[in-house]
C-alpha positions in Angstrom: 170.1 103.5 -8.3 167.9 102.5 -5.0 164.9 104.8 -5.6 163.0 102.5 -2.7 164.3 100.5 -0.3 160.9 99.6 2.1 159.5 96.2 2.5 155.9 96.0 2.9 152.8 97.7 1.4 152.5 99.8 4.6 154.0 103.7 4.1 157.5 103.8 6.4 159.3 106.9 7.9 162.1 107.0 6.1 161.9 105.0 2.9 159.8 105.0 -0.3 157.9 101.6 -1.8 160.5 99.3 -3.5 162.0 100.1 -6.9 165.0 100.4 -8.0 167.1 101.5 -11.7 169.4 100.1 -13.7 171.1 102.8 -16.2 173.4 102.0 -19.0 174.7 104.4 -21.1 171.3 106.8 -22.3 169.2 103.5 -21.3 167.2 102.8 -17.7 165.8 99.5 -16.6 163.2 99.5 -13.3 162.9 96.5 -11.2 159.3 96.9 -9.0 157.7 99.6 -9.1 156.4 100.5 -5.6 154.4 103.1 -4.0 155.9 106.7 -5.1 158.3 104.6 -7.9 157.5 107.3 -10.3 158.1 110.3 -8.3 160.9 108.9 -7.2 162.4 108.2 -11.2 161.4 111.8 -11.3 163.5 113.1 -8.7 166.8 110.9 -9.8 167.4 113.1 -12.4 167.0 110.1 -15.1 164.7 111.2 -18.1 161.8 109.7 -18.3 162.4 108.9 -22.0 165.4 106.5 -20.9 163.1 104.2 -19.9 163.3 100.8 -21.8 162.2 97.9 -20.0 160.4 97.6 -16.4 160.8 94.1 -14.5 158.6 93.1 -12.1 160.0 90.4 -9.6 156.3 89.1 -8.5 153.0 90.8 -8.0 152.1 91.5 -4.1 150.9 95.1 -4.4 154.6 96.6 -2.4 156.3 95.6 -5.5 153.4 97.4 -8.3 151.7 100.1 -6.7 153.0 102.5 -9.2 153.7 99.7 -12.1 151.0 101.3 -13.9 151.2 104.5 -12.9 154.9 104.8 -14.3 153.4 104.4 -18.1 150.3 106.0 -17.5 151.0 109.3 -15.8 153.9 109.8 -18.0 152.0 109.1 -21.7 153.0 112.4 -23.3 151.3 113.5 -26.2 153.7 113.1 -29.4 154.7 116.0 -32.0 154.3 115.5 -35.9 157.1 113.1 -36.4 157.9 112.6 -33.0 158.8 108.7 -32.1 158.6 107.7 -28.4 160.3 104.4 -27.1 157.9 101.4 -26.2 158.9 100.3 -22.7 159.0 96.4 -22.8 157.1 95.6 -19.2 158.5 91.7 -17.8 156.7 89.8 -15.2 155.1 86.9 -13.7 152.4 85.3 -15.7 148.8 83.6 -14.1 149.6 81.6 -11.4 148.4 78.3 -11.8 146.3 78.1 -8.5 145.8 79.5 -4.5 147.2 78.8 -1.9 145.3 77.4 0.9 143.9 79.3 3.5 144.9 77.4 6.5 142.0 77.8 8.1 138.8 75.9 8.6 136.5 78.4 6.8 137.2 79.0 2.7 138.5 82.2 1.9 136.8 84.6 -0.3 138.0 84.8 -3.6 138.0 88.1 -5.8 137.7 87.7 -9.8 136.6 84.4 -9.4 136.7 84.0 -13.3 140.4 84.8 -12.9 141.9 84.9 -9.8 145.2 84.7 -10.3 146.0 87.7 -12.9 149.4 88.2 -14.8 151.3 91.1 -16.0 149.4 91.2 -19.2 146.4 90.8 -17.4 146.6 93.4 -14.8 147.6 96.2 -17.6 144.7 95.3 -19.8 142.3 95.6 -16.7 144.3 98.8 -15.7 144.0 100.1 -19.0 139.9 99.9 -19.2 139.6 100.7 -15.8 140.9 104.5 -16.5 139.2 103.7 -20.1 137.3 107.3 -20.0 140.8 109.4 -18.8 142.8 107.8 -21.7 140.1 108.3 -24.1 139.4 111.6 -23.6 143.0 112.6 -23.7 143.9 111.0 -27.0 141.2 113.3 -28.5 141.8 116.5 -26.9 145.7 116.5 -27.0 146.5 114.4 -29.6 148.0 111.8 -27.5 148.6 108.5 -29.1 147.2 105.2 -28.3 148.7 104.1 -25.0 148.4 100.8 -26.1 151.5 101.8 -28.0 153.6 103.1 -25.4 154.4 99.7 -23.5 154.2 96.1 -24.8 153.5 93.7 -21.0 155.0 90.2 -21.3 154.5 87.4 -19.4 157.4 85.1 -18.4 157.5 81.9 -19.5 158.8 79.4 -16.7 161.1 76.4 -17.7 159.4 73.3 -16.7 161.2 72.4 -13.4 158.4 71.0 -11.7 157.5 74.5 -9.9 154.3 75.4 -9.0 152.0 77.0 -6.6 151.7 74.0 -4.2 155.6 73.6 -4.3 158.4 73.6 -4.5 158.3 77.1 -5.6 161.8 77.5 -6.6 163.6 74.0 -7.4 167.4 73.9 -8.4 167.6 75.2 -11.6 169.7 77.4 -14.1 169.0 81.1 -15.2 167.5 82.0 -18.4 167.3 84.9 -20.3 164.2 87.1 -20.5 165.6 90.2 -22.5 168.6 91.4 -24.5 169.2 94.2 -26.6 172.1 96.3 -27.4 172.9 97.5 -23.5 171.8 94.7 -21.4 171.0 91.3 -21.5 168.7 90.0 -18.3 168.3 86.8 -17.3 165.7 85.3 -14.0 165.3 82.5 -12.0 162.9 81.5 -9.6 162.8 82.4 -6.0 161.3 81.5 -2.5 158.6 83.5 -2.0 156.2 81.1 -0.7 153.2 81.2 -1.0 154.0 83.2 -4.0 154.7 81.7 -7.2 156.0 82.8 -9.5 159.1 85.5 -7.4 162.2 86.3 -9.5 165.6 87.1 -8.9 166.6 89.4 -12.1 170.3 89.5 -13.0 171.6 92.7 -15.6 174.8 92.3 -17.4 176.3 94.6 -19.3 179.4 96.0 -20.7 180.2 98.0 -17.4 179.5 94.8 -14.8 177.0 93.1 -13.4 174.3 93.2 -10.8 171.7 91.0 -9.5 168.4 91.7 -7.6 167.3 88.9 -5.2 163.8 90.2 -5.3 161.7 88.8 -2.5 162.9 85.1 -1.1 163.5 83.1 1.5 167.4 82.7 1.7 167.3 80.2 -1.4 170.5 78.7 -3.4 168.8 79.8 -6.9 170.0 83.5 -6.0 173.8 82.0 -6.0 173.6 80.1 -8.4 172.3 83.7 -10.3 174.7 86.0 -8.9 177.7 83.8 -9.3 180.4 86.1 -10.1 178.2 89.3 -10.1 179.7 92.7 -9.3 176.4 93.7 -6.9 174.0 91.5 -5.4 171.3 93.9 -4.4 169.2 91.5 -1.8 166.1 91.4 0.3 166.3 91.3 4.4 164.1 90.9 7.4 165.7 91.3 11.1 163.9 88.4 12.7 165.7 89.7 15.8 163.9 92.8 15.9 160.6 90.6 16.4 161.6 88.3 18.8 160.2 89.9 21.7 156.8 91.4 19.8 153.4 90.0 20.1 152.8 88.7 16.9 150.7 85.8 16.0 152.4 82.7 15.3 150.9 82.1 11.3 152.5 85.8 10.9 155.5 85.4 12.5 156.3 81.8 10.6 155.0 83.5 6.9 158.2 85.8 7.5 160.2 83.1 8.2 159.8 81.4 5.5 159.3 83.9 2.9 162.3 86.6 3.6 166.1 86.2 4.6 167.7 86.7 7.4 170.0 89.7 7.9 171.9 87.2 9.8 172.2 85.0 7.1 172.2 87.2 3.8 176.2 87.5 4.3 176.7 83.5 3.3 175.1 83.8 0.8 176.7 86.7 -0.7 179.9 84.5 -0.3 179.0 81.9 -2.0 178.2 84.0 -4.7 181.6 85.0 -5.3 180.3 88.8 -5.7 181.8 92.0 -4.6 179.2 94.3 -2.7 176.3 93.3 -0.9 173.5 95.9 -0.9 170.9 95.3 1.5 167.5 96.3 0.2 163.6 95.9 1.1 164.1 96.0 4.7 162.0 94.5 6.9 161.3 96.6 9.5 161.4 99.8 6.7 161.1 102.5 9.4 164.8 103.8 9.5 164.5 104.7 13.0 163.9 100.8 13.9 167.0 99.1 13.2 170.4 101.4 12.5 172.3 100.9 9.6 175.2 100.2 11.7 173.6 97.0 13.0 172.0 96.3 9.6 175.8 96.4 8.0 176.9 94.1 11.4 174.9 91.0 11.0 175.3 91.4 6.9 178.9 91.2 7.4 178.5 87.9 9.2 180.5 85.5 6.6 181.4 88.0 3.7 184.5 89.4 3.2 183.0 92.1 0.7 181.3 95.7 1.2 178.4 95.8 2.6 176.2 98.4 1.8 172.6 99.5 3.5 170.2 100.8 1.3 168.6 103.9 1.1 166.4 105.9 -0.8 167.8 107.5 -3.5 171.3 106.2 -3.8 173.4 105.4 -6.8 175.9 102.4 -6.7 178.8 102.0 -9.1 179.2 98.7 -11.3 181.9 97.5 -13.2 185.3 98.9 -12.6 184.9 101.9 -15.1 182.1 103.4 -12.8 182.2 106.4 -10.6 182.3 105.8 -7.1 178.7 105.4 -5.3 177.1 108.2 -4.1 
């Protein structure tokens, strides 16, 4: 299920921050958790209890907005012999440097001790930043340590000669990050530039299979990923739509490089060998600035398949055993 389909940190008419749900069987898996993620899980219908494992594809603020509001504003207080699930949170670990700032003058840098956080890192700061709220409600309603409700793991890159100075996603094959009994997930690096590490998450399961692109450049790591995948659920920017705009040039070539195409997204989808191509994390997110009907036209470009436009909520079927989307 598409419970966000914006790209961008900025709010959009139309669409909520990116996020998205993965259910199988009485089990739900999050990729990102953008801005309004949890109201949005909320709203689906899926209990909040279903929740086993959040998967964060990098860490620009679009993509966790909500990551730590989705195990801190639902921390329920347990009942005598009451056992809650620990939701296993997966992302991208301390990045290894900065990127330079292209300018003349140095850029300021925040946390100089450590600027360049990971998962583990941001819910342990989280977690003493609201330090007084979580206290207090462990003693007054019994509420058990939230330390307890979530275990954050940083992934562990393959050495493939990646890094922050480049190349930020070299040819490489997936590797698994998680299995249990429903789903086993497995990443690879993206082109996110100059983000490192971006991953591309692929669920399999029983039912099917679907991939999320998370955000990238168009990059062959995402075929070699969703090779054979029932859904590839992929990022997309219309660069035509900004042709005409006054935008400075370091702007306009940062999108370049770091998002794909709409024109392009359908090739790739091909070479993938998979089914239905949903188009998610649209750049521009307002729904009144491109229509979906020229959004499915240049996907289409190349691939034979479906091609679906995202939007928030909607619920896509995978495997051949699953209802029809909705």
């Amino acid at each position: 299920m598409l419970l966000g389909t914006a790209g961008g940190p900025f709010p959009a008419q139309g669409r909520n921050g990116i996020a998205s749900a993965v259910a199988v069987g009485a089990r739900t898996y999050l990729v990102d958790a953008g801005q309004a993620a949890t109201h949005q899980l909320f709203r689906s219908g899926l209990p909040d209890d279903s929740v086993r494992g959040v998967f964060v594809t990098h860490l620009h603020s679009d993509h966790i907005a909500d990551l730590y509001n989705l195990v801190w504003l639902n921390w329920a207080p347990q009942q005598p012999g009451e056992t809650s699930p620990t939701v296993e949170v997966f992302g991208p670990g301390r990045a290894s440097g900065l990127p330079d700032s292209g300018s003349d003058s140095p850029a300021s840098t925040v946390n100089p001790e450590n600027p360049t956080p990971g998962t583990v890192d941001y819910f342990t700061s989280s977690i003493a930043a609201t330090a007084y709220d979580v206290n207090e409600r462990m003693r007054d309603t019994e509420r058990r340590d939230i330390r307890e409700a979530f275990r954050a793991h940083d992934i562990t890159v393959p050495e493939v000669g990646a890094g922050h100075a480049g190349p930020f996603a070299p040819p490489m094959e997936p590797w698994t990050v998680h299995s249990d009994e429903a789903v086993t997930v497995s990443a690879i690096l993206v082109d996110h530039r100059p983000v490192y590490p971006a991953f591309a998450f692929r669920f399999d399961t029983a039912e099917g299979s679907v991939v999320f692109s998370g955000d990238t450049t168009r990059c062959d790591n995402v075929v070699r990923l969703a090779r054979g995948a029932d859904v590839l659920v992929h990022e997309v920017i219309d660069l035509d739509h900004y042709a005409d705009q006054d935008m400075p040039p370091k702007k306009r070539e940062h999108l370049r490089k770091s998002h794909t195409d709409v024109n392009e997204v359908g090739e790739l989808a091909a070479a993938a060998g998979v089914r239905t191509l949903v188009l998610d994390h649209l750049v521009p997110a307002d729904v009144t600035a491109v229509s979906d009907r020229e959004w499915k036209r240049k996907a289409q470009q190349g691939f034979e398949g479906e091609v679906v436009v995202g939007r928030d909520p909607m619920e896509i079927a995978v495997g051949e055993r699953m209802p029809p989307r909705r």
